[in-house]
C-alpha positions as CSV (number, residue, x, y, z in Angstrom):
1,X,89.2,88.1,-208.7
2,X,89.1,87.8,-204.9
3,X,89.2,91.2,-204.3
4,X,86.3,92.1,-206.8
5,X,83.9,89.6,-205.0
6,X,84.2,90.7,-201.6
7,X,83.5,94.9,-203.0
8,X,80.2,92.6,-204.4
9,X,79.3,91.8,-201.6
10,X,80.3,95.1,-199.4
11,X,78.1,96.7,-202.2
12,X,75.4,94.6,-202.0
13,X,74.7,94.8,-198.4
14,X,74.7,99.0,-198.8
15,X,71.9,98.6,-200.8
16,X,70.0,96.6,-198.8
17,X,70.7,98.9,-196.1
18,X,69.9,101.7,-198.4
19,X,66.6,100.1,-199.6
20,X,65.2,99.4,-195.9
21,X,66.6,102.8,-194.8
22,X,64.3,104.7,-197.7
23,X,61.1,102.1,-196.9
24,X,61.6,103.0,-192.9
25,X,61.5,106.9,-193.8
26,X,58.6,106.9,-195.9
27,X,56.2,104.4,-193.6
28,X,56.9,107.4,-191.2
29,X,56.9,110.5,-193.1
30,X,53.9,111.5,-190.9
31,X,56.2,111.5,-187.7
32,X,58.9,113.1,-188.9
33,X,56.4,115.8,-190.8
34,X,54.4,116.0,-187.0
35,X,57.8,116.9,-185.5
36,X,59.7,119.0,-187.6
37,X,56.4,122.0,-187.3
38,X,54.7,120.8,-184.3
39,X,56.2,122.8,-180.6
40,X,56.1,121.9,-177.3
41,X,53.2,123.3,-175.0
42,X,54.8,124.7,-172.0
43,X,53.5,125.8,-169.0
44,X,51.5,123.3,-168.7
45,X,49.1,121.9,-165.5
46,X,46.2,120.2,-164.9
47,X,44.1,121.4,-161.5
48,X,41.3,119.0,-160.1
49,X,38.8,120.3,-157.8
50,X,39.1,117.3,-155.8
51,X,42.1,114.3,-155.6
52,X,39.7,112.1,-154.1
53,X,39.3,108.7,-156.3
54,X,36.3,108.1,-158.2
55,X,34.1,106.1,-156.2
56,X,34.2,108.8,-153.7
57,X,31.7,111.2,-153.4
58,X,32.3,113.5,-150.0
59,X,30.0,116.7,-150.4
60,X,28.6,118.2,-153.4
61,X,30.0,118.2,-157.1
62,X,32.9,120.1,-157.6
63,X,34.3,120.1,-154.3
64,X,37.3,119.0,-152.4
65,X,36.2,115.6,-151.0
66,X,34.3,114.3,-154.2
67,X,36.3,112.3,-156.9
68,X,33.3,111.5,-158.4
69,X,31.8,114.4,-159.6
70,X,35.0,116.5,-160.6
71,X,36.2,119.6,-162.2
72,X,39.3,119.4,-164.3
73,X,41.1,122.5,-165.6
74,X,44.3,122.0,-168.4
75,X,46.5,125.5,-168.9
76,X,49.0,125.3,-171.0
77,X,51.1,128.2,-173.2
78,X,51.3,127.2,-176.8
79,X,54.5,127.3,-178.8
80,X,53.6,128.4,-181.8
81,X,53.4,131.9,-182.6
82,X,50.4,133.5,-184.0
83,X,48.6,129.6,-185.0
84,X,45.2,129.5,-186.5
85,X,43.9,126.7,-184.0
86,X,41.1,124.8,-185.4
87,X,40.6,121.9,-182.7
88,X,41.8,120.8,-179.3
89,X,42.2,117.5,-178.0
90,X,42.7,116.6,-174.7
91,X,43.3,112.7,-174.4
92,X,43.3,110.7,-171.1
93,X,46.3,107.8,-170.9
94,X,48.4,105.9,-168.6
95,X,51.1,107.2,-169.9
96,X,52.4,110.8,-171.3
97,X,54.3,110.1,-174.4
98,X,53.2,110.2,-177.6
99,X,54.2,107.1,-180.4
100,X,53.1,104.8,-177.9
101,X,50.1,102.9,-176.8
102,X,47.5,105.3,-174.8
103,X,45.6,103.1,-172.3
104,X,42.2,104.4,-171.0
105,X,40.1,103.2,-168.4
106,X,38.0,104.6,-165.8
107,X,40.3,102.6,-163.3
108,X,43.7,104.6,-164.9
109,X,42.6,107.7,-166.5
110,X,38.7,107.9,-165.1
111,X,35.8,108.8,-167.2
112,X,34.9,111.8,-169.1
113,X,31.4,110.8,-170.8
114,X,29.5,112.5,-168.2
115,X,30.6,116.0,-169.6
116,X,28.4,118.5,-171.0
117,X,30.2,121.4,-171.4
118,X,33.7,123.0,-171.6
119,X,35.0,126.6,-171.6
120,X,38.4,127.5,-173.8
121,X,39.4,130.9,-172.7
122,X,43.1,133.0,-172.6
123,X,44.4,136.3,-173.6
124,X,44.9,136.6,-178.2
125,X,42.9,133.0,-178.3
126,X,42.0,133.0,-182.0
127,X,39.0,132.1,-183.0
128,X,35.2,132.3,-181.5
129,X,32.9,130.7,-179.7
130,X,34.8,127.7,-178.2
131,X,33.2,124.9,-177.2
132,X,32.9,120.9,-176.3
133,X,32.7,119.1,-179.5
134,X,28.9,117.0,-179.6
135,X,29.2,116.0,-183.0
136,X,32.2,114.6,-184.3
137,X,32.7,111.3,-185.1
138,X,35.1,110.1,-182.5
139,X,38.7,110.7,-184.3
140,X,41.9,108.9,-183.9
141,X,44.8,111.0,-183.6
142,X,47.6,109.2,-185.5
143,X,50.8,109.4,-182.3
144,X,48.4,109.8,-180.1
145,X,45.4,108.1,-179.0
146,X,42.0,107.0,-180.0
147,X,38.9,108.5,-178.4
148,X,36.1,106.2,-177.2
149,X,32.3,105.8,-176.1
150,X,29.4,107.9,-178.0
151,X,30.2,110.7,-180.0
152,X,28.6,113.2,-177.6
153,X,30.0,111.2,-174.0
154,X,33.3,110.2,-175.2
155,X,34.6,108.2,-171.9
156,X,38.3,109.6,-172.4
157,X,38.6,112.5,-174.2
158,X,37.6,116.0,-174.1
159,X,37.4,117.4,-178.0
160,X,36.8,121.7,-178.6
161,X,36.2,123.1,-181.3
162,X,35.3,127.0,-182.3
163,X,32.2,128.5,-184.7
164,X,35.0,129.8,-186.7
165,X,39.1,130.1,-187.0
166,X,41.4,133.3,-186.5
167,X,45.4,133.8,-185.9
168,X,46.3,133.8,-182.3
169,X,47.9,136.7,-180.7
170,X,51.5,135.4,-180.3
171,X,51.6,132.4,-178.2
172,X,48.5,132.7,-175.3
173,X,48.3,130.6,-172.4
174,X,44.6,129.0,-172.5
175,X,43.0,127.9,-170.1
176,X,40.6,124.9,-170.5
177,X,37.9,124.3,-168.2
178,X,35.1,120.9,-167.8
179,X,33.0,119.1,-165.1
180,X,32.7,120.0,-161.7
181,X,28.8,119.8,-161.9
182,X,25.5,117.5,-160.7
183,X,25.1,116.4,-164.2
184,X,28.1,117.5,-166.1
185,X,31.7,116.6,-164.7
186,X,34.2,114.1,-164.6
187,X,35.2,111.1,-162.6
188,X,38.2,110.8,-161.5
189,X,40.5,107.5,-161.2
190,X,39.1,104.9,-159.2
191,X,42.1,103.8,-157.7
192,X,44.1,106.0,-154.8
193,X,47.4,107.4,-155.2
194,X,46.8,106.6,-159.0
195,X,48.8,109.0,-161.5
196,X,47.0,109.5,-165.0
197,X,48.2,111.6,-167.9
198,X,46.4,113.8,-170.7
199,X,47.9,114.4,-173.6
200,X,47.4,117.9,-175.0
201,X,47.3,118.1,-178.5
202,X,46.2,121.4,-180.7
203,X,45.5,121.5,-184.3
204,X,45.6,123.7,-187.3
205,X,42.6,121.5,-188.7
206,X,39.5,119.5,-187.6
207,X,41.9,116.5,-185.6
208,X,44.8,116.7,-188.1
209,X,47.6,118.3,-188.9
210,X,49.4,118.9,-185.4
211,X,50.6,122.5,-184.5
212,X,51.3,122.4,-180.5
213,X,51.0,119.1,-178.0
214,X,52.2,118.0,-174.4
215,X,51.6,116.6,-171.7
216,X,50.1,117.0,-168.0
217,X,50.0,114.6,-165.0
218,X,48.0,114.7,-161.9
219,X,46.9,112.0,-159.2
220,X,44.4,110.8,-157.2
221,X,45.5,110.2,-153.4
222,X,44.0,108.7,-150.9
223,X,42.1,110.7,-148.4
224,X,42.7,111.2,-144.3
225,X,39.9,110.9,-142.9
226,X,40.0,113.3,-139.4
227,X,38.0,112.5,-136.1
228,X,37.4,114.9,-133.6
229,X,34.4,115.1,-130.9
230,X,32.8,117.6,-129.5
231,X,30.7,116.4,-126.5
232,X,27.5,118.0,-125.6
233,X,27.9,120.9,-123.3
234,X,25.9,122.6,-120.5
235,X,26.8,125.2,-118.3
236,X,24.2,126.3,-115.9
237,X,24.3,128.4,-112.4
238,X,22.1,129.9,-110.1
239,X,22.7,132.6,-108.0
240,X,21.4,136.0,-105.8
241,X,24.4,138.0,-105.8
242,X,23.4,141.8,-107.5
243,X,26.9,142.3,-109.4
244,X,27.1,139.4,-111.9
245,X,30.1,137.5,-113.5
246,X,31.4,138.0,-116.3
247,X,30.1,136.8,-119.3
248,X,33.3,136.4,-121.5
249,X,34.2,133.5,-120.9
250,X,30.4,133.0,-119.3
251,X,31.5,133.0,-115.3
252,X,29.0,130.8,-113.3
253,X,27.3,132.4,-110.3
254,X,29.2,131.0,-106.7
255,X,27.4,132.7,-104.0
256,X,25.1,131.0,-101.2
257,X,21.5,131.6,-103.2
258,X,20.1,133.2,-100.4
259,X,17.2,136.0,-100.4
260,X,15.6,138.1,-98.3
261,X,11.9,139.3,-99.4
262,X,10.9,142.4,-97.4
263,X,12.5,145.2,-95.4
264,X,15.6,145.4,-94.1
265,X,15.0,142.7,-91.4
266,X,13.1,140.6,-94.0
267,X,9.9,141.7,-92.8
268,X,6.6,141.9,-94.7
269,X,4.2,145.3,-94.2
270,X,0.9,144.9,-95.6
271,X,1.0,148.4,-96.5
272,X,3.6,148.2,-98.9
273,X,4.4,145.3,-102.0
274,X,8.1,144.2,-101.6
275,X,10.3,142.7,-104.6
276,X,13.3,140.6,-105.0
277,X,15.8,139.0,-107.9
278,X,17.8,136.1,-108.6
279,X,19.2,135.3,-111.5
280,X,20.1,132.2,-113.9
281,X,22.9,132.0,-116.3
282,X,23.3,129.4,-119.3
283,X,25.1,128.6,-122.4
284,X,25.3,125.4,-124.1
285,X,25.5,123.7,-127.7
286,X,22.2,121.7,-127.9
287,X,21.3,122.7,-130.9
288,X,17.7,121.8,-130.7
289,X,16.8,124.4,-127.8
290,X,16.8,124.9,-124.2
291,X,13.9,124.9,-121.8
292,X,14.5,126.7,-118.0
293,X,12.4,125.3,-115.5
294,X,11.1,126.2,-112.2
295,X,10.3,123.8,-109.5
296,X,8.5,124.9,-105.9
297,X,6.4,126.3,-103.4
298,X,4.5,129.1,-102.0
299,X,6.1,131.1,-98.8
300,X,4.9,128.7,-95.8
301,X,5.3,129.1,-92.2
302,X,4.0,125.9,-90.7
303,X,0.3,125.6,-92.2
304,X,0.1,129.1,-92.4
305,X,1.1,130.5,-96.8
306,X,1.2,133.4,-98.4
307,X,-1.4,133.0,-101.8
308,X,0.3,131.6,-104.9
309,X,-0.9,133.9,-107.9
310,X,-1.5,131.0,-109.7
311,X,-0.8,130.8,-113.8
312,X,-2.0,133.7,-114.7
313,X,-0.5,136.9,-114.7
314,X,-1.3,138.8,-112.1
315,X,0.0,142.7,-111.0
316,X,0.5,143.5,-107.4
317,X,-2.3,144.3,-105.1
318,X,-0.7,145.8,-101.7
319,X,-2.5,144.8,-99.1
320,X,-3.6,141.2,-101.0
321,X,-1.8,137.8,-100.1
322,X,0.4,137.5,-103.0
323,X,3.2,135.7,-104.1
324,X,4.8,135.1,-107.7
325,X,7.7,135.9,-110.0
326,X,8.1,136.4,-113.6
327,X,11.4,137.4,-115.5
328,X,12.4,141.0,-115.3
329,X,13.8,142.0,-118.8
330,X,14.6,145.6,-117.0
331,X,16.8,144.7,-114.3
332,X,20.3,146.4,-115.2
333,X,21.7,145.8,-112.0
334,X,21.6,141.8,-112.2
335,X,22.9,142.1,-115.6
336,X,19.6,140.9,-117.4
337,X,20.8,139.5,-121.1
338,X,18.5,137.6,-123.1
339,X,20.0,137.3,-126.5
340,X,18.5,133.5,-127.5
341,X,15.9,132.7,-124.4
342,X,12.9,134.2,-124.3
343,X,10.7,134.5,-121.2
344,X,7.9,132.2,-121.3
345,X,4.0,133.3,-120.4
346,X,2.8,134.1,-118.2
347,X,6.1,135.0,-117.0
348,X,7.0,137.6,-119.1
349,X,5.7,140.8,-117.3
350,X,7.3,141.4,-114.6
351,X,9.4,144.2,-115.7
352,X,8.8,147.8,-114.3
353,X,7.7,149.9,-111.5
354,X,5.7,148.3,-108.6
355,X,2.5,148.4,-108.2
356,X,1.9,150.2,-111.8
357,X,-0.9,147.6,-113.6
358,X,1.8,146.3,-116.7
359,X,4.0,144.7,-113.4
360,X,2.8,141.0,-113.4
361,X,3.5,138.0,-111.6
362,X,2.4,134.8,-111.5
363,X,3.0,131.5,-109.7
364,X,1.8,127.7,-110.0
365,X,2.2,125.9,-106.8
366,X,1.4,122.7,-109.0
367,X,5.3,123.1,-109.8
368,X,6.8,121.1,-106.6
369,X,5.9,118.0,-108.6
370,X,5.8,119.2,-111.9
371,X,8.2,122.1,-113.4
372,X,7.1,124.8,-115.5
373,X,9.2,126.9,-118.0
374,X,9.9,130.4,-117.6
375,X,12.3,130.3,-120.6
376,X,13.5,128.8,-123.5
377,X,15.5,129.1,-126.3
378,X,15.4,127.9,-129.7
379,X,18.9,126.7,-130.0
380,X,22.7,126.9,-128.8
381,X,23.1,129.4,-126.6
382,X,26.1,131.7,-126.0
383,X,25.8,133.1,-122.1
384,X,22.4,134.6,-121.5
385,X,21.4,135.9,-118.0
386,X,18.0,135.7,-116.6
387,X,16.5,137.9,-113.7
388,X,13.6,136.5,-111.6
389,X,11.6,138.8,-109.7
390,X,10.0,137.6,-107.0
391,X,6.7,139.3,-105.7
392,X,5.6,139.6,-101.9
393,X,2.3,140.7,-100.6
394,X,0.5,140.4,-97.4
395,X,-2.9,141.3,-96.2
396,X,-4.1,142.2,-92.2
397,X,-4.9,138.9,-91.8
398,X,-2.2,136.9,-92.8
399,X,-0.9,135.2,-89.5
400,X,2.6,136.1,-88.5
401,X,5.7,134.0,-88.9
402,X,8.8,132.9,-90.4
403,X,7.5,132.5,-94.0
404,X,10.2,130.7,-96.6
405,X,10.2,128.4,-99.8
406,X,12.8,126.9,-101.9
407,X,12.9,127.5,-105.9
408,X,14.7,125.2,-107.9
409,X,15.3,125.9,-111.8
410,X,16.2,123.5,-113.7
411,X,17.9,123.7,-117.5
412,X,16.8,120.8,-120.1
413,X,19.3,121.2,-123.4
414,X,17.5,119.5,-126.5
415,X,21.0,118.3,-128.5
């Protein structure tokens, strides 16, 4: 009798076991239906056009350093072979498994409601005309998440859906592509360093009935912020010498700065106009321009001058007390190279032969206390080389002496 009660009680408890067994499989008939036909995505990845977290907002939309205003792009390869996809959904977590809870927030996952459009394309997609989903209801997708916000600015998910359903070719790799614009993107974490997850999930249907799904990671990381200074530049040299530096790198000028203005001895004939050069080389990274500058005074020997020209330009008149300069944009011997500076007026004639009428000079004695510019450029300059020509002219009357003056030029950068 012993015996018999004890097989009672073995029995018993089978059934019980039995009973809760059959009521565990049924509440989860879904799960077990999702994972017997749905396959795993492979090849999957998420790319962000920027890391940066999403109160960051370095440069324009969709590039590197703003986490604000991001483009996200999902690939993945699906699984099944030759599916009829009807909808996509891609849902932003803390996590990447399925069955459990999917926590959204723009600190975690970041916000999608500011999207506006999204582009589904790959090699035997099925279907046409993919696009964001505007207009259904927000879903939840039983395993896997439920979307939130408005229907049309759903704050973490990302829902496609096509015109109209075909067969895939075989098993395509899509490509899925959203934000990265002023008014339509995404924002990323707001946290640095901050892994989120989206789950991929593709269905046969509108939201149901799962064919492929998986998951993709990414992360924000925090961003290293580089110094480096680049100090405001100005290389500048004066000089008589006839063969030039080199310009590359741009060689300064090193010789005394000494000029004769005559013949051979120096001397003045007032049968005959006698010319000169020096020359000026610059480069420097003001970026607002560069003004050249000369500074000085007409020959003098004692109280005795030659005639400033004055500030207009003048050509030479042998026999006429005459001094001036101007820049000489055909001197190939000094190594004339005006690529950003431009002579200013009135000293910008005094190229050519002398005494032909289109040779001009000109020369304001007003300059000893107040410079004037014979040049200027508009912004940085590489190496440019300027010739001045100086002009000298006597007349019969012009008492004799030891005539000289002193030129100073002068460079202003604008940075």
């Amino acid at each position: 009798m012993t015996t018999i009660r004890h097989f009672l009680k073995r029995t018993g408890f089978l059934a019980v076991a039995l009973a809760i067994l059959a009521t565990w499989v049924a509440g989860d008939a879904t799960f077990f239906s999702e994972q017997a036909t749905a396959a795993q995505l492979t090849s999957r990845k998420l790319v962000l056009s920027s890391s940066a977290n999403g109160s960051i907002a370095v440069g324009t939309a969709g590039t590197g350093g703003n986490g604000t205003k991001v483009r996200h792009t999902v690939t993945f390869t699906l699984g099944t072979s030759a599916a009829t996809m009807g909808s996509i959904a891609l849902i932003y977590c803390d996590n990447p498994i399925p069955q459990t809870a999917c926590t959204s927030s723009t600190a975690a996952t970041g916000n999608e409601s500011n999207l506006a459009t999204a582009t589904v394309t790959g090699a035997g997609l099925g279907g046409t005309s993919w696009a964001l989903d505007t207009t259904t209801t927000n879903p939840t997708i039983t395993n896997y998440g439920t979307c939130n916000g408005a229907t049309t600015t759903r704050s973490n998910c990302v829902l496609l859906k096509p015109s109209s359903t075909s067969p895939n070719t075989l098993t395509p790799t899509l490509t899925i592509t959203y934000g990265g614009g002023a008014s339509d993107y995404v924002t990323n974490p707001t946290n640095d360093n901050n892994t989120f997850y989206v789950r991929v999930v593709v269905f046969s249907g509108t939201y149901a009935t799962v064919v492929d799904s998986g998951s993709v990671a990414n992360s924000t990381a925090q961003q290293i912020d580089i110094t480096a200074k680049v100090q405001e530049t100005l290389n500048f040299s004066v000089g008589s010498a006839t063969t030039p530096p080199t310009t590359t790198p741009c060689t300064a000028y090193s010789d005394t700065g000494a000029l004769n203005l005559g013949d051979t001895n120096a001397t003045l004939n007032f049968t005959q106009a006698y010319d000169a050069h020096s020359y000026f080389r610059v480069s420097t990274n003001a970026l607002n321009g560069t003004v050249i500058y000369y500074s000085g005074d007409t020959l003098k020997s004692g109280s005795n001058s030659v005639t400033a020209i004055g500030t207009t330009a003048t050509a030479s008149a042998t026999g006429t007390s005459q001094f001036g300069l101007g820049i000489d944009s055909g001197d190939t011997v000094g190594g004339y190279s005006f690529t950003t500076l431009a002579a200013s007026t009135p000293y910008n004639q005094a190229n050519g032969t002398l005494p032909t009428g289109t040779t001009k000079f000109a020369f304001d004695p007003a300059t000893v206390t107040t410079p004037a510019a014979i040049a200027t450029a508009a912004g940085p300059i590489i190496c440019d080389t300027g010739s001045v020509r100086y002009l000298g002219n006597i007349s019969t009357t012009t008492p004799p002496g030891i005539y000289t003056t002193t030129i100073t030029y002068l460079a202003t950068p604008t940075y």
